[in-house]
GUMARBA-429297 format. One record per residue (C-alpha): residue in one letter; x, y, z; residue number from 1; chain. Coordinates in pm, whole numbers, plus 50000, padded with zeros to 5 digits. Example, Ala and Ser with C-alpha at 12.3 -4.5 7.8 and 13.67 -1.06 7.14 Angstrom:
BEGIN
- residu;xx;yy;zz;num;chaine
- A;51230;49550;50780;1;A;
- S;51367;49894;50714;2;A;
This chain:
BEGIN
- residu;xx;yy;zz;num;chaine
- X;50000;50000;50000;1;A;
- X;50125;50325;49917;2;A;
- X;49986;50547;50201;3;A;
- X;49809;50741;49974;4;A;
- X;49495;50758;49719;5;A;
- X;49630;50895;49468;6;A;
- X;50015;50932;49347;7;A;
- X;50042;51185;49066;8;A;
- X;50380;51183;48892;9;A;
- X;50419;51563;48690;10;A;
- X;50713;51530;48431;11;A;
- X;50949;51797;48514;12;A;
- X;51259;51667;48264;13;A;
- X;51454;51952;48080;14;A;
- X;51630;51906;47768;15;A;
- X;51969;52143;47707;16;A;
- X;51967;52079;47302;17;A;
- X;51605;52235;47293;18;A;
- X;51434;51923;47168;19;A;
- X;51080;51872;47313;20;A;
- X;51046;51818;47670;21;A;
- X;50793;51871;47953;22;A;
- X;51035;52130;48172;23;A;
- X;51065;52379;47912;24;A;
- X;50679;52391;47907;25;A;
- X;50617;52510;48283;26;A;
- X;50605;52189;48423;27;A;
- X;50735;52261;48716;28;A;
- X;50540;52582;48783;29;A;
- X;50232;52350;48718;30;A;
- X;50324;52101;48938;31;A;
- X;50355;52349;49233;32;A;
- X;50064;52448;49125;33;A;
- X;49930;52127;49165;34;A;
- X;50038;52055;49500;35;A;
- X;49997;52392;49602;36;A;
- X;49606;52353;49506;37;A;
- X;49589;52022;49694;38;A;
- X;49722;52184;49975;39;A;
- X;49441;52463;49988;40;A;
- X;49156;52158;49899;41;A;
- X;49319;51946;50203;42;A;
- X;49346;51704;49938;43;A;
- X;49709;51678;50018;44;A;
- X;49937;51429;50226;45;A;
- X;49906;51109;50359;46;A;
- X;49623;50917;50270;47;A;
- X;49511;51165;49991;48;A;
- X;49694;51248;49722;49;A;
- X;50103;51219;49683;50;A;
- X;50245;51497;49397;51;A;
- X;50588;51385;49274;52;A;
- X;50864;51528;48994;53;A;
- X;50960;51291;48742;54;A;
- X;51205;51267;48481;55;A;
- X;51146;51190;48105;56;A;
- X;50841;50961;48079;57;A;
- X;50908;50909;47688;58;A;
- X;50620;51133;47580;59;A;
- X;50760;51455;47494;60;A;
- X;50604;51481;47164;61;A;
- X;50218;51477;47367;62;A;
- X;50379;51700;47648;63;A;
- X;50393;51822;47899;64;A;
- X;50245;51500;48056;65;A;
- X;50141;51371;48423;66;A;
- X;50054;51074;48476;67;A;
- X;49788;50982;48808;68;A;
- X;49819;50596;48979;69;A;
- X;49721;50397;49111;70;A;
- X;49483;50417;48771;71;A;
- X;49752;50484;48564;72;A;
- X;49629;50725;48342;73;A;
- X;49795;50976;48163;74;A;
- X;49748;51385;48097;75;A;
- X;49817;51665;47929;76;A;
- X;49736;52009;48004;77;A;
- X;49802;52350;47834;78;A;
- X;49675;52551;48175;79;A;
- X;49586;52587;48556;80;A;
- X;49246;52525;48429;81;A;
- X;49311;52163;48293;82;A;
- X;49512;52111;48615;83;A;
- X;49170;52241;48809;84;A;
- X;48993;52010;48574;85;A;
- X;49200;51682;48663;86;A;
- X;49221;51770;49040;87;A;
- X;48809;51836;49061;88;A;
- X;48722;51565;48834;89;A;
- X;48992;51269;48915;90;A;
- X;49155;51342;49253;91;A;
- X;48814;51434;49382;92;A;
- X;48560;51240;49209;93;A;
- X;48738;50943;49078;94;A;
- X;48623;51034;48693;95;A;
- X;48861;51061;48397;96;A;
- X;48882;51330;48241;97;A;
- X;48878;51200;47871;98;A;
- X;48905;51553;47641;99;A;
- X;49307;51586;47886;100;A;
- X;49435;51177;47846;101;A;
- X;49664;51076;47603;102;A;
- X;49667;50740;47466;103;A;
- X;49986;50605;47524;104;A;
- X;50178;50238;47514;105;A;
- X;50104;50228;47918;106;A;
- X;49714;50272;47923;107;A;
């Protein structure tokens, strides 16, 4: 058991070359975001939902992704909106939402 409901994985990975990657498209701004909105829901910690950085998830050509378990289903987003979206919709109500996932190898 992983202590918590939800475990939501934001890739954060930044490329130097400038080839397509998550990090140079705010990822990490919308992953504090995230947890930062979590935080204000008390949606966040133990038992609730778990907001992690990851590196490259091998999706940068769909990114940015993030990528909520124990489901396993995978995002995008363009803003705090869509992040608003996934929080109210999966982290709260347990529904997919199907107009952010990306159809990947994984699920």
């Amino acid at each position: 058991m992983s202590g918590f409901e939800y475990h939501v994985f934001f890739c954060v990975n930044q490329r130097d070359d400038g080839s397509a990657c998550c990090g140079a498209r705010g990822a990490n701004r919308m992953r504090d975001y995230a947890k930062s909105r979590l935080k204000e829901l008390g949606l966040h910690g133990p038992g609730k939902v778990r907001i992690n950085k990851a590196g490259c998830m091998g999706h940068c050509d769909q990114g940015p992704v993030v990528v909520v378990y124990p489901e396993g289903v995978w995002y995008t987003w363009v803003d705090e909106e869509d992040i608003d979206e996934i929080i109210d919709e999966h982290l709260r109500k347990g529904r997919i939402v199907e107009r952010l996932r990306l159809t990947t190898d994984e699920g």
